[in-house]
C-alpha positions as CSV (number, residue, x, y, z in Angstrom):
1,X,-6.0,-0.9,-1.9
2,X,-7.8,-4.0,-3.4
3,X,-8.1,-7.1,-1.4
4,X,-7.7,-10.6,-2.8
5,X,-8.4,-13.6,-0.6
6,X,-8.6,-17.2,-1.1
7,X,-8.8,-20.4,1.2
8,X,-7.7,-24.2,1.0
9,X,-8.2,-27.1,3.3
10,X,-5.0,-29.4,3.5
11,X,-4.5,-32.9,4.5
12,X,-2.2,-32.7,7.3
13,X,-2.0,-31.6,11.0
14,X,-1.4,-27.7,11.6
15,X,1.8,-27.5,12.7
16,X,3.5,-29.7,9.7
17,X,1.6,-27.2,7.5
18,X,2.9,-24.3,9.4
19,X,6.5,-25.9,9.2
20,X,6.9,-26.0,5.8
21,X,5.1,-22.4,4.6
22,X,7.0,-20.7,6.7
23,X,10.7,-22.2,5.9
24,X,12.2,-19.3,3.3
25,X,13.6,-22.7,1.7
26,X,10.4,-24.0,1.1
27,X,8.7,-20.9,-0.9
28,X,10.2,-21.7,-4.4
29,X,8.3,-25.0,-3.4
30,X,4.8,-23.9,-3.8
31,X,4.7,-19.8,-4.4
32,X,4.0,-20.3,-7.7
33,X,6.5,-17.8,-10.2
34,X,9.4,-17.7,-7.2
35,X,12.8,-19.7,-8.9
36,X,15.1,-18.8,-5.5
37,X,15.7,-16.3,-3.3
38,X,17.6,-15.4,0.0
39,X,17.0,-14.1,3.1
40,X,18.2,-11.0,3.8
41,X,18.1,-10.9,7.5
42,X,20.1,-12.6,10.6
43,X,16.5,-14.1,11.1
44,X,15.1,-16.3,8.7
45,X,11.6,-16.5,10.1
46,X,9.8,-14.0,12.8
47,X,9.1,-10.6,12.7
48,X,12.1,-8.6,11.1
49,X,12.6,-11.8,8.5
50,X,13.2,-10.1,4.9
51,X,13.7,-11.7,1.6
52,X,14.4,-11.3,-1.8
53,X,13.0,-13.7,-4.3
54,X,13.2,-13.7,-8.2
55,X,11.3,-15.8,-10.5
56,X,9.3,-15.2,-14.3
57,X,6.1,-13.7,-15.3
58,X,6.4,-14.7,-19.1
59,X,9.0,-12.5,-20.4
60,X,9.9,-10.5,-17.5
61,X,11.8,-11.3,-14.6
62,X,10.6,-10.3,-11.4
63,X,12.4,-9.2,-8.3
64,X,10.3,-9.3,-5.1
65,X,11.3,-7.8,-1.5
66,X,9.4,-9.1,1.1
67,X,9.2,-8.3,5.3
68,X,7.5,-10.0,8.1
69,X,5.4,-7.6,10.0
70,X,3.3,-9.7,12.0
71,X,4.0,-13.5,13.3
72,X,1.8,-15.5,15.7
73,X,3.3,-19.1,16.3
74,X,1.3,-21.7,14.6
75,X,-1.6,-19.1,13.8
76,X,-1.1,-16.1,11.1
77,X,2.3,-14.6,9.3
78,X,2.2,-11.6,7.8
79,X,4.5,-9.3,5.3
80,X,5.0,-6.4,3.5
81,X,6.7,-6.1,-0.1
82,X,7.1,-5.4,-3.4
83,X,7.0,-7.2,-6.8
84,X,7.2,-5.5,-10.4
85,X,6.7,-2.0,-8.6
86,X,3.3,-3.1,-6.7
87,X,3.0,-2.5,-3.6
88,X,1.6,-5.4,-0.9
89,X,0.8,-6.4,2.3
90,X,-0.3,-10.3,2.7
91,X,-0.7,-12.8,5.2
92,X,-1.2,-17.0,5.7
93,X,-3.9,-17.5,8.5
94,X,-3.5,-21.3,9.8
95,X,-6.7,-23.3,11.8
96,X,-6.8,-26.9,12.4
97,X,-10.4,-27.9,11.4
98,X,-9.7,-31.9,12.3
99,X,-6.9,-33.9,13.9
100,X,-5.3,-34.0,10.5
101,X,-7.2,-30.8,8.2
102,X,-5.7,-27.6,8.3
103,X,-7.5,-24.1,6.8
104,X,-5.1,-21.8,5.2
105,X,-6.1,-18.4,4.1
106,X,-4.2,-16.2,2.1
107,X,-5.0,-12.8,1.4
108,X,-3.2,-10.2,-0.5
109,X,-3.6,-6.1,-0.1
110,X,-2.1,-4.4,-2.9
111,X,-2.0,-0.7,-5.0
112,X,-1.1,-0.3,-8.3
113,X,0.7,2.8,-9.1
114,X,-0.4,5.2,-11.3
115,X,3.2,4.8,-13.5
116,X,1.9,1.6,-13.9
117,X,-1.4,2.1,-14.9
118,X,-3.6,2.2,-11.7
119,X,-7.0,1.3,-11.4
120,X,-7.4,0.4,-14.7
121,X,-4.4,-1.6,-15.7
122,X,-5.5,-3.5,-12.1
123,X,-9.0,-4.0,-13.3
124,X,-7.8,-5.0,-16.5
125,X,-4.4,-7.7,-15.8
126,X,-2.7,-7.3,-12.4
127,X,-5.9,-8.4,-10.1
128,X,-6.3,-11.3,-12.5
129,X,-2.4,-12.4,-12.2
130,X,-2.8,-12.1,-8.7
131,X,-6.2,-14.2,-8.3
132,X,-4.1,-16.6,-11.0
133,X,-1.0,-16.8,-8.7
134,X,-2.2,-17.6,-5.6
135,X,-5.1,-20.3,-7.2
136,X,-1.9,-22.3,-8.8
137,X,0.2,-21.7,-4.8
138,X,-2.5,-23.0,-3.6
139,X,-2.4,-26.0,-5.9
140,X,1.2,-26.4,-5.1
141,X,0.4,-27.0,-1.7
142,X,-2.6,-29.3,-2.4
143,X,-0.1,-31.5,-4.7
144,X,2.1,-31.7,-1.0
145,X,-0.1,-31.9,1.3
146,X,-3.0,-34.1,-0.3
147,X,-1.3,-36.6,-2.1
């Protein structure tokens, strides 16, 4: 599994931060390529939480299932999923570097199948749509938070 991870300091005390990432309301809000989705579970956050989102990736229209498998208050969340057939496992890490600056990481695990072109259809587009997708998240949550 290849590992994509990429960091962003944000304007705004940790738990307002945390608030808002982890609302299933608020995804369509900054993960970039989700239009709306639902959750799928009598919890909407915590472990057990599932979703399904839908949103665009040019001409094709995506369909991503989504689980949280690990959840520490104010500190990481973490799922497992799918999107377009590839597989993932990802997770937001939250740390308050100042009285108003918060760290989030993100990191996304992911396999792409062989039907879909494995190693080499990764190395050539899907690690690059990935890198692409979280960069303008991230951006989405800089335009919130440090505006």
């Amino acid at each position: 599994m290849k590992i994509i991870t990429q960091t962003i300091t944000l304007n705004a005390k940790l738990e307002k931060v945390w608030n808002f990432i982890t609302k299933p309301e608020n995804f369509p809000k900054y993960v970039y390529g989700y239009a709306h989705g639902k959750t799928t579970s009598p919890n909407a956050t915590g472990i057990g939480a599932s979703y399904e989102w839908y949103g665009k990736l040019g001409p094709f229209r995506l369909k991503s299932t989504e689980k949280i498998i690990g959840w520490k208050e104010q500190k990481y969340v973490a799922y497992t999923g799918e999107l377009f057939g590839v597989a993932f496992n990802s997770s937001m890490d939250v740390k308050e570097i100042k009285q108003e600056q918060t760290i989030l990481t993100v990191s996304i695990e992911y396999k792409v199948p062989i039907y879909l072109g494995g190693k080499l259809m990764d190395f050539f587009l899907i690690k690059w749509i990935i890198k692409e997708y979280i960069k303008k998240s991230l951006y989405g949550l800089n335009e919130i938070f440090n505006e």
